[in-house]
BALO-119973 format. One record per residue: x, y negated, z of N, C-alpha, C, O, CB in turn. Coordinates in nm, 2 decimals. Atoms other than C-alpha are relative to their C-alpha. Glycine has a CB too. Layout:
# BALO-119973
<<X Y Z> <X Y Z> <X Y Z> <X Y Z> <X Y Z>>
...
***
This chain:
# BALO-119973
<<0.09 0.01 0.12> <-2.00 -2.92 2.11> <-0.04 -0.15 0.00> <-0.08 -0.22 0.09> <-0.12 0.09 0.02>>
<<0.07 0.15 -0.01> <-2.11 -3.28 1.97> <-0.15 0.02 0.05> <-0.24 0.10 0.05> <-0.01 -0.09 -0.16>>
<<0.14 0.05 -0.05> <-2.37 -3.44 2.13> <-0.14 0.02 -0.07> <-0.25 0.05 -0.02> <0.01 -0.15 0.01>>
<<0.13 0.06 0.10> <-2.60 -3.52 1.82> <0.01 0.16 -0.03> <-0.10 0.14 -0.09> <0.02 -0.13 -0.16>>
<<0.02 -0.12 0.07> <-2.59 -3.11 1.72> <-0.06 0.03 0.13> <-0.18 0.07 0.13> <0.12 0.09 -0.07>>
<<0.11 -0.04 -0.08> <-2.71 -3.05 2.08> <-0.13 -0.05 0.06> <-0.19 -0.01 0.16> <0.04 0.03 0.08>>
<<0.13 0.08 0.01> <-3.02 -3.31 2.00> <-0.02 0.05 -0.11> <-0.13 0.01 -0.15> <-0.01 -0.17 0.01>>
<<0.08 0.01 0.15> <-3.07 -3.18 1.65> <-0.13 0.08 0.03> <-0.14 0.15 0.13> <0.09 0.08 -0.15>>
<<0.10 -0.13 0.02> <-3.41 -2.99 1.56> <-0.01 0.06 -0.10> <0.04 0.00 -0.20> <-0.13 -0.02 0.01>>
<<0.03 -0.12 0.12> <-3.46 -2.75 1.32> <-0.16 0.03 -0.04> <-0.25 0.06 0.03> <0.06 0.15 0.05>>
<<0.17 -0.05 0.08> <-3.78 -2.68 1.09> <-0.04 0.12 0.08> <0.06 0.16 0.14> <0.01 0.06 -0.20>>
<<0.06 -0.08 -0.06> <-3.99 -2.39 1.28> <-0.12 0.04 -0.05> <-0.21 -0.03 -0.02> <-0.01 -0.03 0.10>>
<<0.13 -0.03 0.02> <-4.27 -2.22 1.14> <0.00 0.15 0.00> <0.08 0.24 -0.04> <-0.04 -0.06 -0.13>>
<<-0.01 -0.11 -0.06> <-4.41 -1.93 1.28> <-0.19 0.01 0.06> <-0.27 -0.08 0.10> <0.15 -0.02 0.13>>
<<0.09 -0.03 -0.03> <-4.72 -1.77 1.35> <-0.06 0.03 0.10> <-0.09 0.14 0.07> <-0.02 0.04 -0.03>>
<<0.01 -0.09 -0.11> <-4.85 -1.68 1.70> <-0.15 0.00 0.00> <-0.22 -0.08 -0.05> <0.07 -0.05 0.14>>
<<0.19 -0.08 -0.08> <-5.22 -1.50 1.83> <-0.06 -0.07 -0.12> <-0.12 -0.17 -0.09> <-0.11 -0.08 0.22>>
<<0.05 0.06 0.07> <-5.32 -1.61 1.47> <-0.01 -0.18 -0.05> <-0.06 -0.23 -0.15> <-0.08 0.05 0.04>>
<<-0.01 0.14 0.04> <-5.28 -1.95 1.46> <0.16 -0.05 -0.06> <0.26 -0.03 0.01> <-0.04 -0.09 0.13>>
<<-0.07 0.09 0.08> <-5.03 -2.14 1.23> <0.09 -0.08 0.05> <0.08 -0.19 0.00> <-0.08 -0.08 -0.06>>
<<-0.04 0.08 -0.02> <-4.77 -2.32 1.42> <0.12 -0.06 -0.08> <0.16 0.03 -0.16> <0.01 0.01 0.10>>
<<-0.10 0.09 0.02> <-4.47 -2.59 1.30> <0.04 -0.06 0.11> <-0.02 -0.08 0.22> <-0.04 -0.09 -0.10>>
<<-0.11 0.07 -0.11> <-4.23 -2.75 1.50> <0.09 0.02 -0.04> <0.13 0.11 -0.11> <0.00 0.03 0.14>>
<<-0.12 -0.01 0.09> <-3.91 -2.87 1.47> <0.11 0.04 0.22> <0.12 -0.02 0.32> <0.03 -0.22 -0.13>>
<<-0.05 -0.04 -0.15> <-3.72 -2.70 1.79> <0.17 -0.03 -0.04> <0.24 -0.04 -0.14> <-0.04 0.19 0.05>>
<<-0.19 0.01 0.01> <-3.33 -2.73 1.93> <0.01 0.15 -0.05> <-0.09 0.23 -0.05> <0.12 -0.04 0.20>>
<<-0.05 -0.07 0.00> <-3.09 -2.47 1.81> <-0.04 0.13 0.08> <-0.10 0.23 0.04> <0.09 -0.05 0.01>>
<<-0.05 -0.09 -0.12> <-3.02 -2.30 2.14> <-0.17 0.04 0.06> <-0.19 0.14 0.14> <0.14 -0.11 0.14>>
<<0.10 -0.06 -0.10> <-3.39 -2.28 2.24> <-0.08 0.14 -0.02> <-0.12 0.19 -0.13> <-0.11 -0.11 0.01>>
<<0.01 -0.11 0.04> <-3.50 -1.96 2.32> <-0.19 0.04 0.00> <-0.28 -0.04 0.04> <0.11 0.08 0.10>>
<<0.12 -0.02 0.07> <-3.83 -1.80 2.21> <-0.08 -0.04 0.12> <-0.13 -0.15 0.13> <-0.04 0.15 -0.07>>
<<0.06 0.01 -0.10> <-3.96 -1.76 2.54> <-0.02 -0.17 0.02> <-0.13 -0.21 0.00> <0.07 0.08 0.09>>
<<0.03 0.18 -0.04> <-3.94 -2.16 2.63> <-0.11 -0.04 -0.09> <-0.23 -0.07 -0.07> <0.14 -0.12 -0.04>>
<<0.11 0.04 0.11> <-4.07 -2.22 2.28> <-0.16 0.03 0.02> <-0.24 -0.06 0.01> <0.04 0.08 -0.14>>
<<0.11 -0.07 0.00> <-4.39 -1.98 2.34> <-0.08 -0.08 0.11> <-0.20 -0.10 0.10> <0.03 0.15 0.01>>
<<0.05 0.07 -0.13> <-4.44 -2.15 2.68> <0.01 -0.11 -0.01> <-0.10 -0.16 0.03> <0.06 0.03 0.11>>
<<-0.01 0.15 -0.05> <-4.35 -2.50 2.70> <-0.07 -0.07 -0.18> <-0.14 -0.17 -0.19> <0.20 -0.05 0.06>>
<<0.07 0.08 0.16> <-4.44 -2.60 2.28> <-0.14 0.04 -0.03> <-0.24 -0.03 -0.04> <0.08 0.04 -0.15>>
<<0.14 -0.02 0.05> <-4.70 -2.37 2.21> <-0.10 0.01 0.09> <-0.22 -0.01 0.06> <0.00 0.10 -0.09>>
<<0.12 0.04 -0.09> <-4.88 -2.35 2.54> <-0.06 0.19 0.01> <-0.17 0.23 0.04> <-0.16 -0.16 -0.11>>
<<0.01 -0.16 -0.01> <-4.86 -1.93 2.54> <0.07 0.04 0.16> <0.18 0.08 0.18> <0.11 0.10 -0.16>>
<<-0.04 0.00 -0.07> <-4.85 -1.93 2.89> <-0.01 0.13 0.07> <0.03 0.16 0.19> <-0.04 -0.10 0.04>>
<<-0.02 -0.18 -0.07> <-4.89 -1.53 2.94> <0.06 0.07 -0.06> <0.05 0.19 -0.10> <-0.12 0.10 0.01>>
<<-0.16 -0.02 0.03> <-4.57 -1.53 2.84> <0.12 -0.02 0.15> <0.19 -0.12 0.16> <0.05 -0.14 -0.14>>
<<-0.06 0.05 -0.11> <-4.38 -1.51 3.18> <0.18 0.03 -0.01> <0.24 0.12 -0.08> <-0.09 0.06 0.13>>
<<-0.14 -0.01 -0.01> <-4.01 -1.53 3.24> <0.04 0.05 0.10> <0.01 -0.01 0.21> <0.07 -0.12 -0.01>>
<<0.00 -0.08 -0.17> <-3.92 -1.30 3.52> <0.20 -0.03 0.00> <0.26 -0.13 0.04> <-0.08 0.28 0.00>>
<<-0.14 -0.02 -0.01> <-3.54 -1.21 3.48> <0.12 -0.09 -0.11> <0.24 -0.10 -0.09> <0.00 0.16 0.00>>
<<-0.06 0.08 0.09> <-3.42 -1.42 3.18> <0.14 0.13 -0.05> <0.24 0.07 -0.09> <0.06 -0.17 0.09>>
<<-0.09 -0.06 0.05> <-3.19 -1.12 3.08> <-0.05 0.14 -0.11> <0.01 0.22 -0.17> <0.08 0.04 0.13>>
<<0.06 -0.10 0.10> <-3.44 -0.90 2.90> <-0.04 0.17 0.06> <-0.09 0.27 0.01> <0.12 0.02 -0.11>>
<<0.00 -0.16 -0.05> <-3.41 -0.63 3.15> <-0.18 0.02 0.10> <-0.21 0.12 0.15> <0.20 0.03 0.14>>
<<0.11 -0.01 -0.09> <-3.80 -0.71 3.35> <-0.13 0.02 -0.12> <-0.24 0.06 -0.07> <-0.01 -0.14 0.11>>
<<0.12 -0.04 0.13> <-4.04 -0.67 3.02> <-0.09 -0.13 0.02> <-0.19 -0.14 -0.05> <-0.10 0.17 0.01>>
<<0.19 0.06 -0.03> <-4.28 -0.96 3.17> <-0.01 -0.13 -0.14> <-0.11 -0.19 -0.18> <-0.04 -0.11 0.23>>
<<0.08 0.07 0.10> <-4.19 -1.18 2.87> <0.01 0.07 -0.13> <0.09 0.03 -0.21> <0.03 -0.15 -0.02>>
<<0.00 -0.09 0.11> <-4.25 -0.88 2.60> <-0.10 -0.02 -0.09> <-0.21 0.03 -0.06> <0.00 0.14 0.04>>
<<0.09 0.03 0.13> <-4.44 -1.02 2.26> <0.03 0.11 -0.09> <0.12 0.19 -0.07> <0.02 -0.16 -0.07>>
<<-0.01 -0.06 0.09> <-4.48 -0.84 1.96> <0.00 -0.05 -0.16> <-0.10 -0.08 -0.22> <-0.08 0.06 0.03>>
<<-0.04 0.09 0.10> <-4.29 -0.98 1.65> <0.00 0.09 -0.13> <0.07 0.19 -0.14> <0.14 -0.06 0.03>>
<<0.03 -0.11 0.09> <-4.43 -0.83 1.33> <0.02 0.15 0.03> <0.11 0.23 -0.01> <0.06 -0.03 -0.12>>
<<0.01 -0.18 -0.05> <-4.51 -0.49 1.47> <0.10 0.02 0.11> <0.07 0.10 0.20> <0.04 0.13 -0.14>>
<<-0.10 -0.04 -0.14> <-4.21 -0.47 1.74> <0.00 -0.03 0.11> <0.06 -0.14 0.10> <0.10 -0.02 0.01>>
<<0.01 0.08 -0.14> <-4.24 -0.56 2.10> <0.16 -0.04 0.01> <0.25 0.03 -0.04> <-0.06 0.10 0.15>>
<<-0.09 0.03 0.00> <-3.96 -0.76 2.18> <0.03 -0.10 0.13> <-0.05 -0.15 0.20> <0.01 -0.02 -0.11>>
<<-0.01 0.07 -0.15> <-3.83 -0.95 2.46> <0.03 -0.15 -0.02> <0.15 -0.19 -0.06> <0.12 0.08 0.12>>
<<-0.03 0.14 0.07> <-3.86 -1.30 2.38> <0.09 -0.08 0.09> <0.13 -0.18 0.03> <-0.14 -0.09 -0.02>>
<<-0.10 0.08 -0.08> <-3.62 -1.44 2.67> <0.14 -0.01 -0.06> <0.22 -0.10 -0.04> <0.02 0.06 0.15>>
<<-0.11 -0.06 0.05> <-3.33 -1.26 2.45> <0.01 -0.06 -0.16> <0.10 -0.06 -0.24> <-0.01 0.17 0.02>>
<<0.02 0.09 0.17> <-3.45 -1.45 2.10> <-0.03 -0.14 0.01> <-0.11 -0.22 0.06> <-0.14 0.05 -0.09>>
<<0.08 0.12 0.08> <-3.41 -1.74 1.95> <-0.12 -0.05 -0.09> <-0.16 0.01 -0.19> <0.07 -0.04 -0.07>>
<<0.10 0.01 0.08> <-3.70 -1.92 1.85> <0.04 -0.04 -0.14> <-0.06 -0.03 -0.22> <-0.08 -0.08 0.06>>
<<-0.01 0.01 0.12> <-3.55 -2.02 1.54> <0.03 0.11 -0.09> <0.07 0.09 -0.20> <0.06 -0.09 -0.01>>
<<-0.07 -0.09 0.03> <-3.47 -1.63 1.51> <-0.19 0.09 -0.05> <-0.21 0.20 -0.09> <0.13 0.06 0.14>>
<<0.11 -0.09 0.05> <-3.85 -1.54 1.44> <-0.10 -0.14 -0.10> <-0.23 -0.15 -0.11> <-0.10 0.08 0.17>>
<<0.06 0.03 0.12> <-3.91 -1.81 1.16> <-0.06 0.05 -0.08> <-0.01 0.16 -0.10> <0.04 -0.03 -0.05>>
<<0.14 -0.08 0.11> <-4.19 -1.70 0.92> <-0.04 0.12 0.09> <-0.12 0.20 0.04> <0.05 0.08 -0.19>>
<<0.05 -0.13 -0.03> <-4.25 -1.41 1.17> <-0.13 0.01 0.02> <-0.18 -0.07 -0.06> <0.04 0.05 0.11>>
<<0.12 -0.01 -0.06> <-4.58 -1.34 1.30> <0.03 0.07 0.11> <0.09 0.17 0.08> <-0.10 0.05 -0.07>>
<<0.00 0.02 -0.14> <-4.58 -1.32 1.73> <-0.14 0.02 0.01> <-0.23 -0.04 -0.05> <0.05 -0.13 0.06>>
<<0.15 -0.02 -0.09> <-4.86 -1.16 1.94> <0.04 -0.04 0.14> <0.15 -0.04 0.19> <-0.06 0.17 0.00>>
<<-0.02 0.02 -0.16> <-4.88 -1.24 2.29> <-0.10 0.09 0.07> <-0.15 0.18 0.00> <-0.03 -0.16 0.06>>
<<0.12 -0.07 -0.03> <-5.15 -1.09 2.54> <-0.09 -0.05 -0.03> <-0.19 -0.01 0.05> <-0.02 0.03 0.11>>
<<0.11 0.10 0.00> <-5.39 -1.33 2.40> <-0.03 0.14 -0.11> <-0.13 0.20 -0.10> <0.02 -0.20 -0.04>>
<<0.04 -0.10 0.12> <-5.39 -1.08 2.11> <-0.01 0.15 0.06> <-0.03 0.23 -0.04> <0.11 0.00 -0.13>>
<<0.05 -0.10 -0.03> <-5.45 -0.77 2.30> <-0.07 0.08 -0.05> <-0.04 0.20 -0.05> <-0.04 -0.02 0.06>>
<<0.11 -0.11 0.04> <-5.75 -0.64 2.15> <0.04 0.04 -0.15> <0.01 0.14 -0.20> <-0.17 -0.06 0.01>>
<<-0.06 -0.04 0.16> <-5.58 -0.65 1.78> <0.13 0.09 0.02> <0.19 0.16 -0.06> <0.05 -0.15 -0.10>>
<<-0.17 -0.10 -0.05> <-5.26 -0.48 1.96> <-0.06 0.14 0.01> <-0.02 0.23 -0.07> <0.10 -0.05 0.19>>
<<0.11 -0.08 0.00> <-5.52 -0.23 2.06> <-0.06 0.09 -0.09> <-0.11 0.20 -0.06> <-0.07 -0.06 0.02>>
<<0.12 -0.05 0.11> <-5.68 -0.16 1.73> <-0.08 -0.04 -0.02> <-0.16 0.03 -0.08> <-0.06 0.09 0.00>>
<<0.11 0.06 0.06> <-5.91 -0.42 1.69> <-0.15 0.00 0.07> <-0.24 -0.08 0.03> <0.00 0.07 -0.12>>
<<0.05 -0.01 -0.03> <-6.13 -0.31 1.92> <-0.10 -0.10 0.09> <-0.04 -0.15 0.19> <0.04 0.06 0.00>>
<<0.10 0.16 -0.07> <-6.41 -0.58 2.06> <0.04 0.02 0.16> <0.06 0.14 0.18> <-0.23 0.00 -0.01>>
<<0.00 0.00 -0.13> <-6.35 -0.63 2.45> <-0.14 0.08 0.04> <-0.23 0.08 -0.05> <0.01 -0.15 0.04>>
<<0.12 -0.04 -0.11> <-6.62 -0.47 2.70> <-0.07 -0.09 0.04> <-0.02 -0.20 0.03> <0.03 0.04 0.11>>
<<0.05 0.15 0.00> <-6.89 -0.68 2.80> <0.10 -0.04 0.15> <0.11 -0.15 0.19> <-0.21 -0.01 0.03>>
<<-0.06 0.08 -0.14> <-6.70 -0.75 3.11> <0.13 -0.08 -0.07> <0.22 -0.12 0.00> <0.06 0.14 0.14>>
<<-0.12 0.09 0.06> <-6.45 -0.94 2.87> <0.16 0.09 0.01> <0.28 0.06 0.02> <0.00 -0.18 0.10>>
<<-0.18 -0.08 -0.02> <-6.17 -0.66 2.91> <0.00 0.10 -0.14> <-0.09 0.15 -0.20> <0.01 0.13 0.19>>
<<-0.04 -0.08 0.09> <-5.99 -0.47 2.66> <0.01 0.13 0.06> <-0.01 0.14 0.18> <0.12 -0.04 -0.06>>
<<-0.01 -0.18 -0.09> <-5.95 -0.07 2.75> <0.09 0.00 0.10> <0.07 0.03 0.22> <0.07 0.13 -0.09>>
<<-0.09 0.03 -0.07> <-5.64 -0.13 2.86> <0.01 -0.09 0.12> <0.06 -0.04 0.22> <0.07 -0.04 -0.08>>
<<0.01 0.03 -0.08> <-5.70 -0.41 3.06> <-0.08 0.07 0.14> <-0.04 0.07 0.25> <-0.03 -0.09 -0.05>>
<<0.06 -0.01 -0.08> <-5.98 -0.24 3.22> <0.07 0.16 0.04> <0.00 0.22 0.12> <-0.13 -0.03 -0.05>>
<<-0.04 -0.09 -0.05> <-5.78 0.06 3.28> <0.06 -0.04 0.15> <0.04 0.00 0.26> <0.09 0.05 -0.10>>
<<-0.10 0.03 -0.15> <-5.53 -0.12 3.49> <-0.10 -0.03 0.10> <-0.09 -0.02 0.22> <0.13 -0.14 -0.01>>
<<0.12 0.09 -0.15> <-5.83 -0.28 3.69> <-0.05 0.14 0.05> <-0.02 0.16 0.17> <-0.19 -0.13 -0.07>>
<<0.08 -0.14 -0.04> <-6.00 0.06 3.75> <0.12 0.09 0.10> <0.11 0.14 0.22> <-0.04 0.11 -0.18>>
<<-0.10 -0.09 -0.08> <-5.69 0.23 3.84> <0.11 -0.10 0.13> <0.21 -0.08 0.19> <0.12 0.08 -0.13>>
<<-0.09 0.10 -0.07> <-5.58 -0.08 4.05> <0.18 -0.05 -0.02> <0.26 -0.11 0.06> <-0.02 0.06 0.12>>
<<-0.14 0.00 0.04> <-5.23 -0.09 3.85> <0.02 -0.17 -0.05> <0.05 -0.20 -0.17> <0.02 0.13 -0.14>>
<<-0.08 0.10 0.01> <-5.15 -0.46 3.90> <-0.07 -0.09 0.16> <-0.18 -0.07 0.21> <-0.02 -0.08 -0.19>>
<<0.01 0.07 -0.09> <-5.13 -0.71 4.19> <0.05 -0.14 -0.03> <-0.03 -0.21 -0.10> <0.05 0.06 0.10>>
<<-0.02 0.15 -0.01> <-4.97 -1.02 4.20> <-0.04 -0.06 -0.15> <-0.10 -0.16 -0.17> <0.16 -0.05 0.05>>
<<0.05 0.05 0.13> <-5.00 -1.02 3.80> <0.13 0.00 -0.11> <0.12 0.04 -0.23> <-0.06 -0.15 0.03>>
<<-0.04 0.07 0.05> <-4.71 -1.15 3.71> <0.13 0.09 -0.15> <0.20 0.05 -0.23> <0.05 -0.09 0.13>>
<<-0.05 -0.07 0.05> <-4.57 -0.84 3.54> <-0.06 0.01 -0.11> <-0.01 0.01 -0.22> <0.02 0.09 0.06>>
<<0.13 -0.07 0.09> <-4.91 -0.75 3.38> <0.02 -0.07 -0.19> <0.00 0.02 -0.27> <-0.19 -0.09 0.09>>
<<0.02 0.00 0.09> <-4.87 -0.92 3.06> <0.06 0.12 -0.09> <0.02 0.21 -0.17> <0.02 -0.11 -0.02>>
<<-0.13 -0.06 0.09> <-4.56 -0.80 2.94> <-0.02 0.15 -0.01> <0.02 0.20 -0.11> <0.16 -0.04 0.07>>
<<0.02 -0.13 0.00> <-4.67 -0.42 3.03> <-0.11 -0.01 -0.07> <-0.10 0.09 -0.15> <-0.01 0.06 0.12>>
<<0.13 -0.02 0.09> <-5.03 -0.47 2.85> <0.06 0.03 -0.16> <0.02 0.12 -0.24> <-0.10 -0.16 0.01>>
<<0.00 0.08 0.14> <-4.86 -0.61 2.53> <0.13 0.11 -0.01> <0.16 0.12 -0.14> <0.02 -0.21 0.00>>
<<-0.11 -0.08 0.05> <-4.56 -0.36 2.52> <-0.05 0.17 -0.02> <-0.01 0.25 -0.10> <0.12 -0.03 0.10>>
<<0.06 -0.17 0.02> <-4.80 0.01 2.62> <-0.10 -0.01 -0.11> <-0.13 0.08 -0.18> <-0.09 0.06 0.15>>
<<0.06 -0.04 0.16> <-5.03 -0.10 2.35> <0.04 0.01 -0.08> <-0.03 0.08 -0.17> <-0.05 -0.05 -0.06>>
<<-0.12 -0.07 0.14> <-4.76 -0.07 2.10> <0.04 0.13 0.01> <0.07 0.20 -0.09> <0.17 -0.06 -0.01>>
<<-0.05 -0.09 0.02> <-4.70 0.20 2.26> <-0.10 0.13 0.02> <-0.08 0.25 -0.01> <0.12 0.00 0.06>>
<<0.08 -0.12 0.06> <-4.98 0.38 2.27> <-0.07 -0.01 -0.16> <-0.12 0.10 -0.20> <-0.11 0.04 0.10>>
<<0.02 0.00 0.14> <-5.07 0.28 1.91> <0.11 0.07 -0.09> <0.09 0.08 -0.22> <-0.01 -0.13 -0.03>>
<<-0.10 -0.11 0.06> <-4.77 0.50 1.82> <-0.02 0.09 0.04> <-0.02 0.19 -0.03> <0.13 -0.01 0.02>>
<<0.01 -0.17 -0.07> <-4.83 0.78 2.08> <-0.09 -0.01 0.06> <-0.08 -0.03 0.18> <0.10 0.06 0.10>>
<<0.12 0.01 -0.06> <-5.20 0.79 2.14> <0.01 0.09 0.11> <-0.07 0.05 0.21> <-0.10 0.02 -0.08>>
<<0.01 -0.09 -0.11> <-5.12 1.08 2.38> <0.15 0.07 0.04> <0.21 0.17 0.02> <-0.12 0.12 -0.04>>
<<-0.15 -0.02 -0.07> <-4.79 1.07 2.55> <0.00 0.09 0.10> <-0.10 0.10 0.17> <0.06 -0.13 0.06>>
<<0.00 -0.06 -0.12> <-4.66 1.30 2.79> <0.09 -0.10 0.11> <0.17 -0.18 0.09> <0.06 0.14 -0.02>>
<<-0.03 0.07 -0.08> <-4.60 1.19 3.12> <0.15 -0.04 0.02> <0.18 -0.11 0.11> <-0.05 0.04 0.10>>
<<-0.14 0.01 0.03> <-4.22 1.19 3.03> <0.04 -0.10 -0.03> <0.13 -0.15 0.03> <0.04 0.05 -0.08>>
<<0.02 0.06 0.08> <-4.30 0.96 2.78> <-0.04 -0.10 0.05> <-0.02 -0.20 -0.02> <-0.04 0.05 -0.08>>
<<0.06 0.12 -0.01> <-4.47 0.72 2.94> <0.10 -0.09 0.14> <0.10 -0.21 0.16> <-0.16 0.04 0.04>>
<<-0.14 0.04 -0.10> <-4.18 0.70 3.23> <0.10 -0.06 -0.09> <0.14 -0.17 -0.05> <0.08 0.12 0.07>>
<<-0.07 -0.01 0.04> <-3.97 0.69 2.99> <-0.03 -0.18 -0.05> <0.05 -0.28 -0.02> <0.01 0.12 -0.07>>
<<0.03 0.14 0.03> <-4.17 0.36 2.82> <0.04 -0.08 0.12> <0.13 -0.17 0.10> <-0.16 -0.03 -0.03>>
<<0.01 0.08 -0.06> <-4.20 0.21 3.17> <0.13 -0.04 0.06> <0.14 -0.13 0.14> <-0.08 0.03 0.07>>
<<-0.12 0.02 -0.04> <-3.85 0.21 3.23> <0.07 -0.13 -0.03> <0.15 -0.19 0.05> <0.07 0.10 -0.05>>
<<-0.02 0.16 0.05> <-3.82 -0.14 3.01> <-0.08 -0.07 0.11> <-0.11 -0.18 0.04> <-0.06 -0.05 -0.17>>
<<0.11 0.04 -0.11> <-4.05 -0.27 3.31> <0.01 -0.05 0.16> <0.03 0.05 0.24> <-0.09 0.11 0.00>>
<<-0.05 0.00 -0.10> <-3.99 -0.42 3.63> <-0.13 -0.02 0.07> <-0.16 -0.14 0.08> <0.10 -0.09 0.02>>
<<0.15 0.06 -0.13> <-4.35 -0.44 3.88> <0.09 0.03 0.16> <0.16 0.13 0.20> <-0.20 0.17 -0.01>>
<<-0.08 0.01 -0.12> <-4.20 -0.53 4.22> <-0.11 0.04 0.15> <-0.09 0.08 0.26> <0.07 -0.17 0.01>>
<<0.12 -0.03 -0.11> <-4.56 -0.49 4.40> <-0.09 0.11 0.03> <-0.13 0.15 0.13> <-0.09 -0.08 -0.03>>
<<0.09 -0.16 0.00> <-4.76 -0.16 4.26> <0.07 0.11 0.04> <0.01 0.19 0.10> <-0.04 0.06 -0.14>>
<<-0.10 -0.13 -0.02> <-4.46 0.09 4.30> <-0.04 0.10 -0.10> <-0.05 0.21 -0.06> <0.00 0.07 0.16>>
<<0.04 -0.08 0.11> <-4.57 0.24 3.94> <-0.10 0.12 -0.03> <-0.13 0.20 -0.13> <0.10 0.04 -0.03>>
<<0.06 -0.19 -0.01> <-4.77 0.53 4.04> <-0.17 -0.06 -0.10> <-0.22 0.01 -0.19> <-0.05 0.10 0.28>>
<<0.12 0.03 0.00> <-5.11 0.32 4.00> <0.04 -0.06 -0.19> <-0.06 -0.05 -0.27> <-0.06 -0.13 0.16>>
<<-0.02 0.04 0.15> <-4.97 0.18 3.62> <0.00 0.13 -0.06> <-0.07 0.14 -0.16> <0.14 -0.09 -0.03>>
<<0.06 -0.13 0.15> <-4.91 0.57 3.48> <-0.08 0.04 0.04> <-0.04 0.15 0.04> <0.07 0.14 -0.07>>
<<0.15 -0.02 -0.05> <-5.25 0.63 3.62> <-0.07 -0.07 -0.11> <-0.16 -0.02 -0.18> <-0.05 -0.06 0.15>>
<<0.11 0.10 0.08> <-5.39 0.35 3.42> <0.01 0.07 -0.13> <-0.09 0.10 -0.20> <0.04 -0.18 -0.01>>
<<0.01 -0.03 0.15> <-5.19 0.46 3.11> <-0.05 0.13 -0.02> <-0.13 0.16 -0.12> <0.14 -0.01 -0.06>>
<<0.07 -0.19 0.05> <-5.26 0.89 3.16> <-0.13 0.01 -0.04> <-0.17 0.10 -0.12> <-0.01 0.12 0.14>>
<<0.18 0.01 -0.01> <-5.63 0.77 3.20> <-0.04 -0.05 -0.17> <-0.14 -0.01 -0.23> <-0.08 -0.17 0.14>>
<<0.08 0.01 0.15> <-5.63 0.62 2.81> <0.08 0.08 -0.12> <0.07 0.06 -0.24> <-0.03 -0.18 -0.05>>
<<-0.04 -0.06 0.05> <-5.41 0.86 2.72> <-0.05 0.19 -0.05> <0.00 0.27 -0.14> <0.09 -0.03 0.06>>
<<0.06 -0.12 0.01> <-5.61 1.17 2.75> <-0.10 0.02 -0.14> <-0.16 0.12 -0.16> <-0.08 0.02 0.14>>
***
């Protein structure tokens, strides 16, 4: 490939956690970099770079999606949530005074995260999905966690968290 096409940028405009961004990005760069290294959406993590660990899972006009597997020039005009938007992924609901969303404070209660590094991408992908299935069966919620890699909890303490705001 020439040189000068793998320096070009391209126009970029794109919405993330409410704010307005522009930028002119390479081709080939993929969302995930974009989200992390331009816009500074650093609870966006990159676990496996193949799409298969969920931890960098945003939500691109209503869909969770796995931003390691998209180009950022592939969600032009979209609108992007990250976990910064949580509580609108949620329903809008105000945080607790302890600054946590339900969700968050689920997993804390039920102790369903440790090192962390999983945690966004499961917050930001079970609130989509319980905003579709407010009351999943435990099938269902295996079935969600299956896009998901946690290498530290061993899952039992995560469908705890979710059964608990599922009832």
């Amino acid at each position: 490939m020439n040189a000068l096409l793998m320096d070009e940028r391209l126009p970029l405009s794109v919405t993330v956690d409410g704010s307005l961004i522009t930028a002119a990005v390479r081709p080939r760069c993929l969302l995930s970099d974009f989200l992390r290294g331009e816009v500074g959406a650093t609870g966006v993590h990159v676990g496996c770079g193949q799409g298969v660990c969920g931890a960098c899972t945003v939500v691109i006009d209503g869909r969770p999606v796995r931003a390691c597997l998209m180009l950022a020039m592939q969600a032009d005009g979209c609108r992007i949530q990250t976990v910064t938007s949580l509580s609108e992924l949620e329903g809008g609901q105000a945080p607790g005074p302890d600054g946590l969303t339900r969700l968050q404070a689920a997993f804390r209660e039920h102790h369903a995260l440790q090192c962390g590094f999983c945690t966004p991408g499961l917050l930001v992908s079970t609130a989509i999905f319980l905003a579709r299935n407010p009351h999943p069966s435990r099938a269902a919620i295996l079935a969600h966690l299956n896009g998901h890699l946690c290498r530290c909890t061993g899952y039992a303490n995560i469908i705890a968290a979710i059964e608990s705001l599922a009832r």
